[in-house]
C-alpha positions as CSV (number, residue, x, y, z in Angstrom):
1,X,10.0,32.9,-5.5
2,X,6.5,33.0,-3.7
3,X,4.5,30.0,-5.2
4,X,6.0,26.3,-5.2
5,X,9.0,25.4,-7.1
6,X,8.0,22.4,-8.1
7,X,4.3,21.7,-8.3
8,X,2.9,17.5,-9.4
9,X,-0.5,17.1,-10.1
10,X,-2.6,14.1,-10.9
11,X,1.2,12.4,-12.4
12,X,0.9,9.0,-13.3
13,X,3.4,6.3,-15.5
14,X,2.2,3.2,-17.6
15,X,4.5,1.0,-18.8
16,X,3.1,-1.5,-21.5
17,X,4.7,-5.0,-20.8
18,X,4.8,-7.5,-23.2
19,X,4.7,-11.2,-22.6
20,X,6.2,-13.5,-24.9
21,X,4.9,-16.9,-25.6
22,X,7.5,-19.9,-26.2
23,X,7.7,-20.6,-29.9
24,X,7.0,-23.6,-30.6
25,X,8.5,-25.8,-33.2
26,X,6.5,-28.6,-35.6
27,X,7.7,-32.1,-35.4
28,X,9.3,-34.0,-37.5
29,X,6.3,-36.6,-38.1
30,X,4.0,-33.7,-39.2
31,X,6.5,-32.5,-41.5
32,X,6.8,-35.6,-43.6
33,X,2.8,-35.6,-43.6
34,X,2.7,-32.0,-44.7
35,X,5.6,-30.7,-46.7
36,X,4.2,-26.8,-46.2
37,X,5.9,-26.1,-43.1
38,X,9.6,-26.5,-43.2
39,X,11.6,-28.3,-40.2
40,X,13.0,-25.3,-38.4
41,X,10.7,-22.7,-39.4
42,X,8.8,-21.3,-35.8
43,X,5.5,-20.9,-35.3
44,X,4.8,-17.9,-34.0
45,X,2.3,-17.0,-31.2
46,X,1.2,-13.8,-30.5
47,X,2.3,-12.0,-27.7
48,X,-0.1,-11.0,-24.6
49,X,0.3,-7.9,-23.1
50,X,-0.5,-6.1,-19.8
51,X,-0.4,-2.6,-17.9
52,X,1.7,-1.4,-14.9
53,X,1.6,1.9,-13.4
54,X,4.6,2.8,-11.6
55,X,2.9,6.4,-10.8
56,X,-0.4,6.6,-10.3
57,X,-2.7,10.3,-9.5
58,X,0.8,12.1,-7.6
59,X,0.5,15.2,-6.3
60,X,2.4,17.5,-4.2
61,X,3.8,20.6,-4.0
62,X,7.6,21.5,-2.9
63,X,9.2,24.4,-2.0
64,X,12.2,26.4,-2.7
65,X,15.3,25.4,-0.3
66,X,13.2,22.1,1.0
67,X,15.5,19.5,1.8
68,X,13.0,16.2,0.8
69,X,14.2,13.1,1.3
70,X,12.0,10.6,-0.9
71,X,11.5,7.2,1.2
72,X,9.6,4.2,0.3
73,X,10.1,0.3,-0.4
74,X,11.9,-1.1,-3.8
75,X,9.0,-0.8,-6.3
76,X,7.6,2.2,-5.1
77,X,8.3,4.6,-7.9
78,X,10.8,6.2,-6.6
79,X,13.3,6.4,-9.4
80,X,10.6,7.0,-12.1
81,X,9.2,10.3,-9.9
82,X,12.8,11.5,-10.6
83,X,13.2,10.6,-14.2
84,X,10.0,12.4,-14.8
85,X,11.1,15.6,-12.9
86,X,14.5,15.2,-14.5
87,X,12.5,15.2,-18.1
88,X,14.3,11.5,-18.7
89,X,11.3,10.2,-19.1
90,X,7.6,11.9,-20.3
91,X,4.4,11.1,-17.6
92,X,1.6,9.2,-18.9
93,X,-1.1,11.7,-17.2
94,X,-0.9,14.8,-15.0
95,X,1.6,17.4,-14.7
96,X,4.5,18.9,-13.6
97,X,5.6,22.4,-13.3
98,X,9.1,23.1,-12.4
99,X,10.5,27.0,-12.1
100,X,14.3,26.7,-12.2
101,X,16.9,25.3,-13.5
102,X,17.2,21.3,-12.3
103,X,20.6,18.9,-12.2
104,X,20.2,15.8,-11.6
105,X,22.5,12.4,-10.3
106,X,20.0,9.2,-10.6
107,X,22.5,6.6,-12.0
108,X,25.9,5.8,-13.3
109,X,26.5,6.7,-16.8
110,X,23.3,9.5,-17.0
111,X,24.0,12.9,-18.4
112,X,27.8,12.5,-19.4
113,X,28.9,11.3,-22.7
114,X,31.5,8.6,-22.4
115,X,34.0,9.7,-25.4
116,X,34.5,12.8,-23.8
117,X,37.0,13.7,-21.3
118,X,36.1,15.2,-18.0
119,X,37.2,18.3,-18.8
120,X,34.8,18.5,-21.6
121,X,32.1,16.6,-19.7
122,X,32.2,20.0,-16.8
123,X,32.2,22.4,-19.3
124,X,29.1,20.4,-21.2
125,X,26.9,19.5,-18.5
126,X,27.6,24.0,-17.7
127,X,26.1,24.4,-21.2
128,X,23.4,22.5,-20.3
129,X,22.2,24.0,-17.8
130,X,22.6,27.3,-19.2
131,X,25.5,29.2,-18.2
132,X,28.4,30.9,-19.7
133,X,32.1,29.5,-20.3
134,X,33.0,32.2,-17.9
135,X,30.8,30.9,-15.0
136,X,31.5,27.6,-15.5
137,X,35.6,28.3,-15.4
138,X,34.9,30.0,-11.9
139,X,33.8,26.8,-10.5
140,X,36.1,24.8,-12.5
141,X,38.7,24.3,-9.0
142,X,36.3,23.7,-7.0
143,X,34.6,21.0,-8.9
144,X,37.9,18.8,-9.4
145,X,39.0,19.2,-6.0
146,X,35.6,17.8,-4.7
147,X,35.6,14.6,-7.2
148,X,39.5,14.4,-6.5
149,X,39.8,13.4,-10.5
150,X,42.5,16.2,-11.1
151,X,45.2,13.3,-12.4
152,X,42.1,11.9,-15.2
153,X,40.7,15.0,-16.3
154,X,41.9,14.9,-19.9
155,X,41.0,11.0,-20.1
156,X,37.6,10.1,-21.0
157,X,35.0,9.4,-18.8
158,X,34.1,6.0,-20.0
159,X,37.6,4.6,-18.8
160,X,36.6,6.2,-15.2
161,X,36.0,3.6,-12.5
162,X,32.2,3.8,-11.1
163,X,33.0,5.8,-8.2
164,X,35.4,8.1,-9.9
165,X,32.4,8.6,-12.5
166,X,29.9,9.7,-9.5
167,X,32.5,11.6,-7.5
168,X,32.7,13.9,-10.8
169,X,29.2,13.4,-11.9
170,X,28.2,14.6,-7.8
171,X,30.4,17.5,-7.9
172,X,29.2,18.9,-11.1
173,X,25.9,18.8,-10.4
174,X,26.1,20.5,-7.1
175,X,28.5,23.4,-8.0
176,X,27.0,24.1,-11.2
177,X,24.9,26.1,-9.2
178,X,21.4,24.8,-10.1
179,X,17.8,26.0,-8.5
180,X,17.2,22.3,-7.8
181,X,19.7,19.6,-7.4
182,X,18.0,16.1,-7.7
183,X,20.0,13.1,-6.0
184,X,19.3,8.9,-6.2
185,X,21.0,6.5,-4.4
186,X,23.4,6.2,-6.9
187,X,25.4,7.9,-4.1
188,X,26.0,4.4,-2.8
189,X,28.4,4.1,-5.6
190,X,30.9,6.1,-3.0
191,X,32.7,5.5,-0.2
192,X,31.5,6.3,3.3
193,X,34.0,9.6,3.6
194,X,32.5,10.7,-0.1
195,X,29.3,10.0,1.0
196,X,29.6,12.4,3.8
197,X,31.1,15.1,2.0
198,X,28.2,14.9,-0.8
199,X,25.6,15.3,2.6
200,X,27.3,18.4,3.9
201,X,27.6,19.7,0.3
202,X,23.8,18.8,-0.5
203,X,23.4,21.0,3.0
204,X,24.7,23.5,1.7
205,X,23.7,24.2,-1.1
206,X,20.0,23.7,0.2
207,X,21.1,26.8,2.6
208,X,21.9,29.2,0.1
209,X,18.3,29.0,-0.6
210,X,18.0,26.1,-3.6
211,X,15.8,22.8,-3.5
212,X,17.3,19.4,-3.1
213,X,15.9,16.1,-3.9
214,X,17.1,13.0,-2.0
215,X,16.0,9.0,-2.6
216,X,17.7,7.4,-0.2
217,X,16.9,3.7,1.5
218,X,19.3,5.2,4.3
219,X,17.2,6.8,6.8
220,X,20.0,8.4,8.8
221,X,21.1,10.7,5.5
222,X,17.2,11.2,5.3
223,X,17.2,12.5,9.0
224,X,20.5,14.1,8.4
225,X,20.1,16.1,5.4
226,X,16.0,16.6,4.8
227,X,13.7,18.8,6.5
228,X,10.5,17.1,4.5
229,X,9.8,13.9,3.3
230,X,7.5,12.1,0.9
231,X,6.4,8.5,1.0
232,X,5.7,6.4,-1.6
233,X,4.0,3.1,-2.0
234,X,2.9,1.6,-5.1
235,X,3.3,4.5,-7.0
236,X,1.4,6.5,-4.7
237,X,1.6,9.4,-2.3
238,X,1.3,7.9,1.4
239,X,1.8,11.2,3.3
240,X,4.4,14.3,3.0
241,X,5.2,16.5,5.7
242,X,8.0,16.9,8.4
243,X,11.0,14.0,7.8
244,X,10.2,12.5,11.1
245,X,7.0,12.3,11.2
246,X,7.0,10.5,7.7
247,X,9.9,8.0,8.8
248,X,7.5,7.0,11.3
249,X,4.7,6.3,9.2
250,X,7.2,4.5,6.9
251,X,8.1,2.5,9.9
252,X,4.3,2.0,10.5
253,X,3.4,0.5,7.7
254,X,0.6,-2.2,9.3
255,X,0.6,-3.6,5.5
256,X,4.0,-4.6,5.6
257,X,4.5,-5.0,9.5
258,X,6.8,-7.3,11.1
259,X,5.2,-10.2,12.1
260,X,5.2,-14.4,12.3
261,X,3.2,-16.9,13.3
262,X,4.9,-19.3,15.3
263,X,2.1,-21.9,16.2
264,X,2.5,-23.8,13.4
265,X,6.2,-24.3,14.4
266,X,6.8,-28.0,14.8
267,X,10.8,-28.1,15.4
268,X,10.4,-27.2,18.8
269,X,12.2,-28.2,22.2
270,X,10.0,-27.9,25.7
271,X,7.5,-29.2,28.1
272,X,4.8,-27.1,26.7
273,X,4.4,-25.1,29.4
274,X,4.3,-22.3,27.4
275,X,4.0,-22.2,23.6
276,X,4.9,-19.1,21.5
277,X,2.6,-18.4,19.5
278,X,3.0,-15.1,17.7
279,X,6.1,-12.6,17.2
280,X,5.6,-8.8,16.6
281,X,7.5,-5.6,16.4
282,X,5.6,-2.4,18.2
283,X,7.5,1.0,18.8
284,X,7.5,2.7,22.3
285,X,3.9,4.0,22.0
286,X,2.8,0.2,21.4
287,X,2.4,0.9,17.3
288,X,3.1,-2.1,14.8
289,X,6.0,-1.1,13.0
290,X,7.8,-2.5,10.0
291,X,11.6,-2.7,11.0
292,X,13.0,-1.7,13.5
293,X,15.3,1.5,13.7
294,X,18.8,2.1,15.2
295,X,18.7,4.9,17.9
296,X,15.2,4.0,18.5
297,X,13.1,2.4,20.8
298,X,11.9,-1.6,19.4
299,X,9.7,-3.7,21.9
300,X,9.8,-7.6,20.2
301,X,6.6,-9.2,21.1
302,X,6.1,-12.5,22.3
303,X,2.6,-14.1,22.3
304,X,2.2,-17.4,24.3
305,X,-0.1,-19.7,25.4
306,X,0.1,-22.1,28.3
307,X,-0.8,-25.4,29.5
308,X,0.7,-25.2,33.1
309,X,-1.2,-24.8,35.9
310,X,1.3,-22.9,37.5
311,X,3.4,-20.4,36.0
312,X,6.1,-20.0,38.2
313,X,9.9,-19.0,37.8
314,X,9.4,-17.7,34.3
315,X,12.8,-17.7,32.3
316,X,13.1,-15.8,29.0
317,X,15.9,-15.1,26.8
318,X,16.3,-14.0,22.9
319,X,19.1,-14.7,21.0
320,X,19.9,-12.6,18.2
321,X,22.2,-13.3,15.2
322,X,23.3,-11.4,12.1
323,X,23.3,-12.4,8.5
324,X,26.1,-14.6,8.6
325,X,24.3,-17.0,11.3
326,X,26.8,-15.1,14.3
327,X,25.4,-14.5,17.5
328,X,25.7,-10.7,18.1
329,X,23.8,-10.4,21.6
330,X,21.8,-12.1,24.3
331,X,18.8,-10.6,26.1
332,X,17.4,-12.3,29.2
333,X,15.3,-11.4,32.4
334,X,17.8,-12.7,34.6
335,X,20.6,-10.9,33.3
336,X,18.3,-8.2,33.4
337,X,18.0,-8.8,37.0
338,X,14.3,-8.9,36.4
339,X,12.3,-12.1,38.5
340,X,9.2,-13.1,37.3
341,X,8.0,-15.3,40.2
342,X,4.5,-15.6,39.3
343,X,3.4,-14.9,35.9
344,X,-0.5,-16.3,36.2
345,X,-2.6,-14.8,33.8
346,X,0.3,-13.0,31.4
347,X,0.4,-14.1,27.9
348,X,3.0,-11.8,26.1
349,X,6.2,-11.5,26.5
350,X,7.4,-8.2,25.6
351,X,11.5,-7.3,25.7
352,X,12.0,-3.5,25.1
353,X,15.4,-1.9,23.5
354,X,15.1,1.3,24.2
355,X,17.7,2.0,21.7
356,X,18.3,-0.1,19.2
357,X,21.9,-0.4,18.4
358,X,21.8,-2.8,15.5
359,X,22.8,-1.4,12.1
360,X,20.6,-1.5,9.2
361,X,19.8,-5.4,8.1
362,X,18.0,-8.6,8.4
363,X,18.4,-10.1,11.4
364,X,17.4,-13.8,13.2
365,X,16.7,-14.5,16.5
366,X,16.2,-17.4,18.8
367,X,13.6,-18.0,21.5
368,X,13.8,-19.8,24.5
369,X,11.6,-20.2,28.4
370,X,11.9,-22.0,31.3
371,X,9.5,-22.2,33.9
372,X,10.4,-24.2,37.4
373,X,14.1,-25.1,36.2
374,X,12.9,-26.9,33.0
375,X,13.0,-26.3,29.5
376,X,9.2,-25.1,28.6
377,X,10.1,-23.6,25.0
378,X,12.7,-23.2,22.6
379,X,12.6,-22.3,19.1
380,X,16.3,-22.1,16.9
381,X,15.7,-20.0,14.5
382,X,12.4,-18.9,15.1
383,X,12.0,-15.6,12.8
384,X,14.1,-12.7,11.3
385,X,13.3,-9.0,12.0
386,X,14.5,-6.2,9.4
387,X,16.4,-2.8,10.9
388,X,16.8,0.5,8.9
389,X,19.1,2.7,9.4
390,X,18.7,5.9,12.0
391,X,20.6,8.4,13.8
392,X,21.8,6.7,16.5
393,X,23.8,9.5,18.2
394,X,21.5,12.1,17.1
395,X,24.9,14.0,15.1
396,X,24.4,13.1,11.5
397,X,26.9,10.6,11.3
398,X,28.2,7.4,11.9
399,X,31.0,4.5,11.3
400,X,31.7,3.3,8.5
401,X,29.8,0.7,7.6
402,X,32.4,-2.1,7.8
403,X,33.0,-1.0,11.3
404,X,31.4,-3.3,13.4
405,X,28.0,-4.4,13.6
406,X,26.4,-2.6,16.1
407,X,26.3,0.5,17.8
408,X,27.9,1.7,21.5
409,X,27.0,4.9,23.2
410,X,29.9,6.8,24.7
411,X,31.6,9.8,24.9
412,X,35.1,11.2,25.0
413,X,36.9,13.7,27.2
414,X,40.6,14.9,27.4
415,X,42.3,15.7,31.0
């Protein structure tokens, strides 16, 4: 094909929302004065309404055999963009031309019908897309042993488990041979082994020359699978172009940086020596970034103020904890074999990572300085920092995600 294979222009999606007032009732006093209105009989108020756009003026154009991974925040319009293109759901204004035949995956229960078996679901979702009896039947092998459903095939699909309903649902859709194969992160649903097998079959099938379309929140399948990206925000196009040079700008995002104010803190231990004042995240270059990300470089920032005169035999450390309150690692200047003898005139303390090996998630840390052997500042607790998920080994893959919490480079060799 030599133009675009999917072209968007000027898309947007209102959605109407209605807001109820309470109903209110009429008391029992005003009854016995006016006989009209009967005791339980409501009121009614009219309702207000209002306007939200979940896509507003999108447009882009994608090739045939892009790999695009679709990134942005909850609320972005993610999932609506794929309804749309999927022809779930009708656009308010704009466009969209699409030249090929499309199967999509965006969410348990979408595009089977739950009285019939899975047998009759394959063979369905085949007509569907257009092909013959024949062509479906030559992919028929393939398609159970890739969901692994051979035992529940004749049983319908509404007694399937959630992941036994995407496992099938996946496999369909990608070996039904489509021109574009449109994927949410319904994949989720899986295991972590499923999960990889649906990347290296979404891989594949992007090789032999058809489009995919990926939302994921998981970065590393984004890196992994896409060779373009698109970022949304608000319903909005951001930027597309190469996947990591749109990861970063995610990771950018100035409006939704990582940052606290810690001046106001009152629960604080210390001489005042120093006071921490601000926290920040940059990236190696020195750019405010929103989260972190594993496999890359994080600098946390530490802005202080100080009311010693002397700033000598400066002391830092950070604690960091995970979600469950745990403390998963301890970075300090002296264990870092780093002396900071004289620190007149600094007033930032910056502690670089150069590759973060924490796994996607929310973490907290706690601050603490010393200067001259006593305790200048110390904040429990001080903030939280989020980390999305990245390549960390630079091969596509990675533990499960119940193994461990963080990260270790190494290698293996036999003798």
């Amino acid at each position: 094909m030599s133009g675009p294979i999917i072209q968007v222009e000027g898309l947007g999606k209102r959605y109407t929302l209605k807001h109820q007032k309470r109903e209110s009732y009429t008391a029992l006093r005003d009854v016995i004065t006016d006989r009209a209105r009967s005791l339980f009989k409501p009121t009614v108020q009219q309702a207000s309404t209002s306007e939200f756009w979940a896509l507003k003026d999108l447009s882009f154009q994608i090739g045939q055999g892009d790999r695009v991974g679709i990134i942005g925040r909850n609320g972005a319009g993610k999932s609506t963009l794929l309804k749309i293109l999927s022809r779930i759901v009708d656009p308010t204004t704009g466009r969209v031309t699409i030249d090929g035949r499309l199967a999509s995956l965006l969410e348990v229960g979408t595009g089977f019908h739950p009285e019939l078996s899975g047998r009759e679901n394959i063979y369905l979702n085949g007509a569907i897309l257009g092909m013959s009896r024949s062509e479906i039947s030559s992919k028929f092998d393939e398609i159970v042993d890739f969901a692994g459903v051979d035992r529940f095939l004749d049983t319908p699909v509404k007694r399937y488990s959630s992941g036994m309903y995407v496992r099938l649902a996946f496999a369909v859709a990608a070996h039904l041979e489509p021109e574009i194969l449109v994927v949410d992160e319904v994949l989720a649903v899986g295991d972590a082994e499923f999960q990889r097998k649906c990347l290296g079959k979404m891989k594949e099938v992007s090789m032999g020359g058809r489009t995919v379309l990926f939302v994921s929140h998981n970065m590393a399948a984004i890196q992994n699978l896409c060779n373009t990206a698109i970022y949304l925000k608000h319903g909005q196009l951001v930027t597309q172009g190469p996947t990591a040079e749109v990861i970063n700008t995610y990771l950018k995002d100035a409006g939704s940086a990582s940052e606290m104010d810690l001046a106001s803190r009152v629960d604080r231990q210390g001489n005042g020596a120093i006071r921490y004042t601000r926290f920040h995240l940059t990236d190696g270059a020195g750019g405010a970034i929103a989260a972190a990300q594993s496999g890359s470089k994080v600098v946390f920032n530490f802005d202080f103020t100080s009311n010693a005169t002397q700033l000598r035999d400066l002391e830092i450390s950070m604690g960091i904890d995970d979600q469950y309150g745990q403390r998963i690692t301890h970075l300090s200047n002296t264990v870092s074999g780093q002396s900071f003898a004289n620190a007149e005139g600094k007033r930032c303390v910056r502690i670089e990572v150069p590759k973060c090996p924490l796994r996607n998630g929310n973490y907290t840390f706690t601050i603490f300085a010393r200067v001259a052997g006593d305790t200048a500042d110390y904040l429990l607790n001080a903030g939280s920092f989020q980390v999305e998920s990245g390549d960390f080994f630079g091969t596509g893959r990675a533990p499960d995600e119940d193994q461990g919490t963080f990260f270790v480079d190494h290698s293996f060799a036999l003798y």
